[in-house]
C-alpha positions as CSV (number, residue, x, y, z in Angstrom):
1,X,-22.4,194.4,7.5
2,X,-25.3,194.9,10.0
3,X,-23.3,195.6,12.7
4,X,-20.5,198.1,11.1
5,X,-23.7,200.1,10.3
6,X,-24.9,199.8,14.2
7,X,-21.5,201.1,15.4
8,X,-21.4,204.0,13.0
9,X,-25.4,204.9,14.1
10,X,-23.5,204.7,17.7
11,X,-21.1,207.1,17.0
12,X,-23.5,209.4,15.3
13,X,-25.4,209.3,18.0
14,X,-22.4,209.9,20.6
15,X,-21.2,212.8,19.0
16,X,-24.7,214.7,18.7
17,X,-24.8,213.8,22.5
18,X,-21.6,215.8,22.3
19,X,-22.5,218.5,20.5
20,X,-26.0,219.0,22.0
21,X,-23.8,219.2,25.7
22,X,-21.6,221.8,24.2
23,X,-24.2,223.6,22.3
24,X,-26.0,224.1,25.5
25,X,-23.8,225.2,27.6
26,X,-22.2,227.9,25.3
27,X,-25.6,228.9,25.1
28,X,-26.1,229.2,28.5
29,X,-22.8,230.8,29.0
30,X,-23.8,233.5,26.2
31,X,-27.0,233.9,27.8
32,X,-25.4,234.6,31.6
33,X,-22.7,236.9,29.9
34,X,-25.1,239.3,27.9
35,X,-27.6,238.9,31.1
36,X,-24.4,240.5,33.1
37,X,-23.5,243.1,30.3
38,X,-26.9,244.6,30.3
39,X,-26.9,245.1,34.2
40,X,-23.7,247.0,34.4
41,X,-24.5,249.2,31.7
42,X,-27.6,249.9,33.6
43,X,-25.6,250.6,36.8
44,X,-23.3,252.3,35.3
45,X,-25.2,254.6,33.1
46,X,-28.9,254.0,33.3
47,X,-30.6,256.6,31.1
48,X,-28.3,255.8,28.7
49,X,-28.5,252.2,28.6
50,X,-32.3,252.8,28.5
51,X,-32.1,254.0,25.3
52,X,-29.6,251.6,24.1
53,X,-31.1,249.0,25.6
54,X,-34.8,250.1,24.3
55,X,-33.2,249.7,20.6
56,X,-31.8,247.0,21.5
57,X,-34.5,245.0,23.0
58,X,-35.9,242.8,19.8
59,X,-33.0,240.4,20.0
């Protein structure tokens, strides 16, 4: 019985391992995206995207 609990700690543990990897690198992939939004509004329109951006700015 010990050791059918062991395994399914195991793969508990393997699949938070999992989800933390694909957690992060949506994240990350989010983060670069928006990141990349921001700077072409701001080339593209600037004194616009100030004030959008301004509004914007607390999330």
């Amino acid at each position: 019985m010990l050791s059918a609990w062991r395994d399914r700690l195991g793969d508990v543990a393997a699949e938070c391992a999992r989800l933390d990897e694909g957690f992060t690198a949506s994240a990350t992939g989010f983060a670069e995206t928006e990141a990349g939004a921001r700077a072409e509004l701001q080339r593209a329109a600037p004194s616009w995207a100030d004030e959008l951006l301004t509004e914007d700015g607390a999330r």
